[in-house]
C-alpha positions as CSV (number, residue, x, y, z in Angstrom):
1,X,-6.7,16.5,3.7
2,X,-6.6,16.3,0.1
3,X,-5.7,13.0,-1.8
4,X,-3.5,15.2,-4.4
5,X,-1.0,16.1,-2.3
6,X,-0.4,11.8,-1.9
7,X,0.2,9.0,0.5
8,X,3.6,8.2,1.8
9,X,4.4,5.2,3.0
10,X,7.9,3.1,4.0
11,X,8.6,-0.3,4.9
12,X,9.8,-4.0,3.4
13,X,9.1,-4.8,-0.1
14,X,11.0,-8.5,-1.3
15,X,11.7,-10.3,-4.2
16,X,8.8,-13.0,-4.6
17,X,8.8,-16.6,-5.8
18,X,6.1,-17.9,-5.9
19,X,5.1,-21.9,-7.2
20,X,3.0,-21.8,-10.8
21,X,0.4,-24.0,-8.9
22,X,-0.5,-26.6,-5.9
23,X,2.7,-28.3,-4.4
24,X,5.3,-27.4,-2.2
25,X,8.8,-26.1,-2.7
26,X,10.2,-29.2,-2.1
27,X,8.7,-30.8,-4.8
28,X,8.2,-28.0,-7.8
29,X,10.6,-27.7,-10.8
30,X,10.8,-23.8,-11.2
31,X,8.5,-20.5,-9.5
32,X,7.6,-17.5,-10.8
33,X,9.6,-14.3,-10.3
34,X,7.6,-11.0,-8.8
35,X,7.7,-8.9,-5.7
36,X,5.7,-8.1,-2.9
37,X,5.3,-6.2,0.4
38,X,2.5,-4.5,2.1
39,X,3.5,-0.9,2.1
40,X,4.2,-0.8,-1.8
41,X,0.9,-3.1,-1.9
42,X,-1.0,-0.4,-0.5
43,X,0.8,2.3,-2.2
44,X,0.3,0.7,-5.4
45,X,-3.4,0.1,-4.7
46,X,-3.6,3.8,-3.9
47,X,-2.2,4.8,-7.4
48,X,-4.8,2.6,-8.9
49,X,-8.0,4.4,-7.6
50,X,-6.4,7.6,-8.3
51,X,-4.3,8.9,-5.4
52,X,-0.8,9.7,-5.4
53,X,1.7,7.6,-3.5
54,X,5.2,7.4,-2.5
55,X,7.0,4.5,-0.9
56,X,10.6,4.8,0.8
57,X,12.2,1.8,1.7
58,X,16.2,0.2,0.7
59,X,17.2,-2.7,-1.2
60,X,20.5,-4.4,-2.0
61,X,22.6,-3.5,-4.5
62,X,21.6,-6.5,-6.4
63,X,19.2,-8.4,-9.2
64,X,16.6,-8.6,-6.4
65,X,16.6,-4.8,-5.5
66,X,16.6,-3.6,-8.9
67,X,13.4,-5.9,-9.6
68,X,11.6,-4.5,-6.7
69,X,12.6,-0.8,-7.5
70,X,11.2,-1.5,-11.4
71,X,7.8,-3.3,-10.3
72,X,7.3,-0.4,-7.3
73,X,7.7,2.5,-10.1
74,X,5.8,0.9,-13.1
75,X,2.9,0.5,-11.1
76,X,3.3,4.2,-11.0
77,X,4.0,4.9,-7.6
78,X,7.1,7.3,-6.5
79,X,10.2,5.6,-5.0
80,X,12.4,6.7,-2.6
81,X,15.0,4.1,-1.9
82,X,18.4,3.3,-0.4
83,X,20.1,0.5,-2.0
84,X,22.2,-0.4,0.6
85,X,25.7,-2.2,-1.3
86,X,26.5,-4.3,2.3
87,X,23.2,-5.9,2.2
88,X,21.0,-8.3,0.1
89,X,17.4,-7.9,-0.6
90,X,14.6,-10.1,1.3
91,X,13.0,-13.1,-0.3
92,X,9.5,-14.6,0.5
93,X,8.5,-17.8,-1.1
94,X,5.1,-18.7,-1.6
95,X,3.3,-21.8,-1.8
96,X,-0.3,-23.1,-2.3
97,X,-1.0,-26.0,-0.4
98,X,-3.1,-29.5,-0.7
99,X,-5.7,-28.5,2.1
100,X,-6.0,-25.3,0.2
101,X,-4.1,-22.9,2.6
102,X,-1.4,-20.6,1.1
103,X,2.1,-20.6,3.3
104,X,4.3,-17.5,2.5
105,X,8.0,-18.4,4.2
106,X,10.1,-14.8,4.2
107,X,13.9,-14.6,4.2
108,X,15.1,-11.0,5.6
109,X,17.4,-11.1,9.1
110,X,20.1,-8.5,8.0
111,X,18.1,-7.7,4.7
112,X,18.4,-3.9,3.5
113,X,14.6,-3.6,3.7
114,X,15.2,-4.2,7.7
115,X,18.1,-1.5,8.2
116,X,15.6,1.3,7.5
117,X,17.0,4.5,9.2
118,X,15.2,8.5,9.5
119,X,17.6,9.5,7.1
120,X,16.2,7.4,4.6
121,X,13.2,9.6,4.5
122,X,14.1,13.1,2.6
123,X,13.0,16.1,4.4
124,X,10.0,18.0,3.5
125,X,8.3,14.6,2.4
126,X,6.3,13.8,5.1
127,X,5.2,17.2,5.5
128,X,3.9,17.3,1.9
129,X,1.9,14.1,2.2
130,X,-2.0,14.1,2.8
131,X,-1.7,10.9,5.2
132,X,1.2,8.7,6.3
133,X,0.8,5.1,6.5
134,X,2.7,2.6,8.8
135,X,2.4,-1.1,9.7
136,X,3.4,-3.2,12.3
137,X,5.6,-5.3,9.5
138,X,8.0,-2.2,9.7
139,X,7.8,-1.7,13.5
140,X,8.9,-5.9,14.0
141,X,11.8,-5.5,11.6
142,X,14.5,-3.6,13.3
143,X,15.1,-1.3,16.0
144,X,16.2,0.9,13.2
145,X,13.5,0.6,11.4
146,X,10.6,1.4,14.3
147,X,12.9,4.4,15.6
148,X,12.4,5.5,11.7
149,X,8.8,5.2,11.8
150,X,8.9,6.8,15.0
151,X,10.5,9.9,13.6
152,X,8.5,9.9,11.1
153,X,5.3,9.6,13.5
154,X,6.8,12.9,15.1
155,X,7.0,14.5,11.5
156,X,3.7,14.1,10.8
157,X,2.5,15.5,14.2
158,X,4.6,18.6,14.0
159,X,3.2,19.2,10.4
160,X,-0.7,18.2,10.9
161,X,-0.6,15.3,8.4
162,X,-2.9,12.2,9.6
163,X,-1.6,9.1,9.8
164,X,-3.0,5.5,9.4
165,X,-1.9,2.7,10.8
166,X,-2.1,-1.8,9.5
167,X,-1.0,-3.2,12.2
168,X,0.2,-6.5,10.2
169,X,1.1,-8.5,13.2
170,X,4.0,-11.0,12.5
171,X,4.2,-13.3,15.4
172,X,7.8,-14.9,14.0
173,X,9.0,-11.3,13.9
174,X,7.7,-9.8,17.2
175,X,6.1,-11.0,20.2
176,X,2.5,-10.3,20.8
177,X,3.0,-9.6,24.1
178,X,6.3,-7.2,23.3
179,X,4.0,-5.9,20.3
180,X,1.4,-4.7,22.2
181,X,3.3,-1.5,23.8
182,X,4.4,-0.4,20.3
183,X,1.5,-1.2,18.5
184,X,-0.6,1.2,21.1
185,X,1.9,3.5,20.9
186,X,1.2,4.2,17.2
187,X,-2.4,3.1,17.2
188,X,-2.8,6.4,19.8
189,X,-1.4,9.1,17.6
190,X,-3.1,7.3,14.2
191,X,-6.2,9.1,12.9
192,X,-7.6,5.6,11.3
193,X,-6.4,2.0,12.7
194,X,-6.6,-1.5,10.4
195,X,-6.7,-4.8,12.0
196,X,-7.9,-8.1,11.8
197,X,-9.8,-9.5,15.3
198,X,-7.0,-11.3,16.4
199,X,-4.7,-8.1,16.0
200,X,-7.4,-6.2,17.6
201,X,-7.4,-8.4,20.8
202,X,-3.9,-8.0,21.4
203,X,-3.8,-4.4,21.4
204,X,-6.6,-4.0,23.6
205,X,-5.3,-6.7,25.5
206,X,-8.7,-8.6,25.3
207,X,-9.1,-12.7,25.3
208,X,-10.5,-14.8,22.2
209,X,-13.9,-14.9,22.8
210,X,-14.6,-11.8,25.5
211,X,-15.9,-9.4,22.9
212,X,-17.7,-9.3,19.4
213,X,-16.1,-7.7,16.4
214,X,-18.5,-4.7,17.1
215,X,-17.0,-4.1,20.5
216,X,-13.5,-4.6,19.3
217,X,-13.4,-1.8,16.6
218,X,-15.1,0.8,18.9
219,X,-12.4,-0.4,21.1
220,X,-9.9,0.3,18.9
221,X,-11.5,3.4,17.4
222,X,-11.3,4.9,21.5
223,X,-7.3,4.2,21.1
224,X,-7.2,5.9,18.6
225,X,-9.0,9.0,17.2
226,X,-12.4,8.1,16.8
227,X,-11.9,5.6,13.4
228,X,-11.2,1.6,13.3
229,X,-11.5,-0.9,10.8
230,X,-11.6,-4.8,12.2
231,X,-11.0,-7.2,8.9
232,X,-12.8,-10.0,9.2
233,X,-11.7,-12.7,6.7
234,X,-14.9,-14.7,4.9
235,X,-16.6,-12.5,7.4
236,X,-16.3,-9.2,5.8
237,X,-15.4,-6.3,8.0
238,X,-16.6,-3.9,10.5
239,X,-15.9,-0.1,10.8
240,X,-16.1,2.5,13.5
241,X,-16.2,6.1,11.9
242,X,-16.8,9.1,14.8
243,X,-18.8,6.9,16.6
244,X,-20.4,5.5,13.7
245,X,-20.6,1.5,13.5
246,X,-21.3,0.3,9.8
247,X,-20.9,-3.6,8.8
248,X,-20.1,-5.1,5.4
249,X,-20.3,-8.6,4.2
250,X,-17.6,-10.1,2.2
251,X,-17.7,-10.4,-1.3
252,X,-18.1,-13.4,-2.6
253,X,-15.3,-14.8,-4.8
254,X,-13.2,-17.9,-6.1
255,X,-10.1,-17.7,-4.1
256,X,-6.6,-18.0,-5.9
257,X,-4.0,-16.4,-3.9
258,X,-5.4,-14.2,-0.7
259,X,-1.9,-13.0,0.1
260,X,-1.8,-9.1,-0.8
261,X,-5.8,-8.8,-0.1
262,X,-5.7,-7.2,3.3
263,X,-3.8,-4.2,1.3
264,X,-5.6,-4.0,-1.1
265,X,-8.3,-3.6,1.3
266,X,-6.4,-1.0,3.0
267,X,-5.6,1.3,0.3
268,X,-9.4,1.1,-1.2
269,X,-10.5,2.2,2.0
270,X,-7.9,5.1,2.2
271,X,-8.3,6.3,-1.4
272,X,-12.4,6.3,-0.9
273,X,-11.2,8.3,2.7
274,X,-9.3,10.8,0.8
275,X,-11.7,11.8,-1.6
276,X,-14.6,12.0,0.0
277,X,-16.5,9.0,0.0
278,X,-18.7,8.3,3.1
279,X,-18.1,5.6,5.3
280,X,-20.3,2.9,4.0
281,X,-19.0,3.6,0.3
282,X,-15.3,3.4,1.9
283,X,-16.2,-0.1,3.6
284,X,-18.0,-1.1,0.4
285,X,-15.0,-0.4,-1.9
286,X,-12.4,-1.7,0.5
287,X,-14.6,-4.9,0.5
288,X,-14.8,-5.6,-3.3
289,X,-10.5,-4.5,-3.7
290,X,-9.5,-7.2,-1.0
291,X,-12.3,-10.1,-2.4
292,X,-10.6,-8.5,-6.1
293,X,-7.2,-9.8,-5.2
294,X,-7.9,-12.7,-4.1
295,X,-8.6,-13.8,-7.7
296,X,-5.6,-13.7,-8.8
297,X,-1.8,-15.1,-8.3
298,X,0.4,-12.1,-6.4
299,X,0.5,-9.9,-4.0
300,X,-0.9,-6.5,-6.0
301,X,-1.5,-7.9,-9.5
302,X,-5.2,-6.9,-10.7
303,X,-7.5,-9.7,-13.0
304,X,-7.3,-9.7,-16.2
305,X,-10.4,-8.5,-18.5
306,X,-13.8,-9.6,-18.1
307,X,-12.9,-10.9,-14.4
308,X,-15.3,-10.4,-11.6
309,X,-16.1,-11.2,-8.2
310,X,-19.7,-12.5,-8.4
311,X,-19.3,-15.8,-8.2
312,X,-21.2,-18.6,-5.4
313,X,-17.9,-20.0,-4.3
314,X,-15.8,-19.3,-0.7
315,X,-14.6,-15.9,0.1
316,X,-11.8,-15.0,2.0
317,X,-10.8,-11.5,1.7
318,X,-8.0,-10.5,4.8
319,X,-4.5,-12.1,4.3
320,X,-4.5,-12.7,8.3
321,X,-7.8,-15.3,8.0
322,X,-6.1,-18.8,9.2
323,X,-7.9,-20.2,6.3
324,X,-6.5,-18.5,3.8
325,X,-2.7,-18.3,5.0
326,X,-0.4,-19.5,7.1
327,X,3.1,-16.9,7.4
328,X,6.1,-18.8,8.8
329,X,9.2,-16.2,9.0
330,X,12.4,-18.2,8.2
331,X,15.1,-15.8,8.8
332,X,18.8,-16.2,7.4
């Protein structure tokens, strides 16, 4: 596994608006246009630290879609997209709240980005690929859209390409209960799994409180083949590498917007993987990346010069913390 031959990676990526500061929807005057979603997040993150990436995924024939397909390729990443001409392009809205919390409310029943299909991924490109990466987002959004990541699950095994797997849980989107089947279904044929404690818990079925973050990751690293990473929030994160247990502490940081964190954390880890890093460098890097984006406003935006994340303020460093962000799904 090689990172130049590149990461491919398909799912949901929205037009974003997102308020210029504290306040509700309700009550602000205008928002600020950008795009987000966490399979381009993590391919973009991926292009940053050097490794190739491709991201499939459709959009509508519309203002929306041609931002998304703009943003996705100047960040340097290859696209592969459908723009579907019957359908419109999701929407999230973002806001930061007065007790701190960030609320992201998505828009996409009947988007494009949820009528994903197999065909939609060329042939020959998932055999190409060093890794393949999926998330849970993709598997909630359609039953079109998890038999596509299905097929291309099946790809990948019949060509010997790894695959990782975010498992993203979206409660408003999918059951835990219903989740749980499909996430273990992936989780099983995934060379590396990515979860936050609470998303560990419901794969392995386990109640809050009945097992440490320690426990949970070689839980999940025995489901899948041999490597787990638990993301812990303000409590950094814990991996399981071939029976390997390493622990990293968050990095400290002021916290802007920790939406997009957890992927940048992702693909940090996977681009350290990929090129040959050990597995406390990997943890380390995938540490600093998520704590990094929470510094600034979007979901895969990097700080501006001179920024830094050694400060003596709150950390939170996983999208999923309940401290950090609250996702409500309004569908349309």
């Amino acid at each position: 596994m090689t990172a130049a031959a590149g990461v491919l990676t398909l799912g949901e990526t929205m037009l974003l608006l997102a308020g210029p500061g504290i306040g509700e929807v309700r009550d602000l005057d205008h928002m600020r246009v950008d795009t987000g979603g966490a399979e381009s997040n993590v391919a973009i993150g991926l292009v940053r630290a050097g490794v190739p990436a491709t991201w499939v995924g459709r959009v509508g024939a519309d203002p929306a879609g041609e931002r998304v397909l703009r943003d996705v390729r100047q960040a340097g990443v290859d696209v592969v997209a459908t723009v579907d001409p019957e359908r419109s392009t999701g929407l999230m809205m973002k806001e930061r709240l007065r007790d701190g919390r960030t609320r992201v409310t998505y828009h996409r029943r009947h988007s494009a980005g949820s009528a994903l299909v197999p065909e939609d991924v060329p042939a020959g490109l998932v055999e190409r690929s060093a890794l393949v990466h999926v998330t849970g987002i993709t598997l909630a959004l359609s039953e079109s859209a998890r038999r596509t990541v299905t097929a291309v699950l099946d790809r990948a095994e019949a060509a010997g390409v790894p695959v990782s797997f975010d498992v993203n849980h979206r409660q408003k989107l999918l059951d835990a209960a219903v989740a749980r089947e499909h996430y273990r279904a992936v989780a099983a044929r995934a060379a590396v799994v990515f979860a936050g404690d609470d998303e560990a818990r419901i794969l392995l079925g386990a109640p809050d409180g009945s097992e440490d973050d320690e426990d949970l990751a070689r839980g999940l690293a025995d489901l899948a083949r041999g490597r787990a990473v638990v993301k812990l929030g303000s409590r950094g994160a814990v991996s399981v590498v071939d029976g390997r247990t390493t622990r990293r502490a968050a990095t400290p940081v002021r916290v802007v917007d920790p939406v997009g964190a957890g992927d940048a954390f992702v693909a940090a880890w996977l681009a350290a993987a990929l090129t040959g890093a050990d597995t406390d460098t990997a943890l380390d890097r995938a540490a600093d990346a998520g704590a990094l984006a929470c510094t600034v406003p979007g979901d895969w935006r990097l700080p501006g010069p001179g920024a830094t994340t050694d400060t003596d303020t709150d950390t939170d460093t996983d999208t999923d913390h309940p401290a950090a962000a609250v996702h409500d799904h309004v569908e349309r």
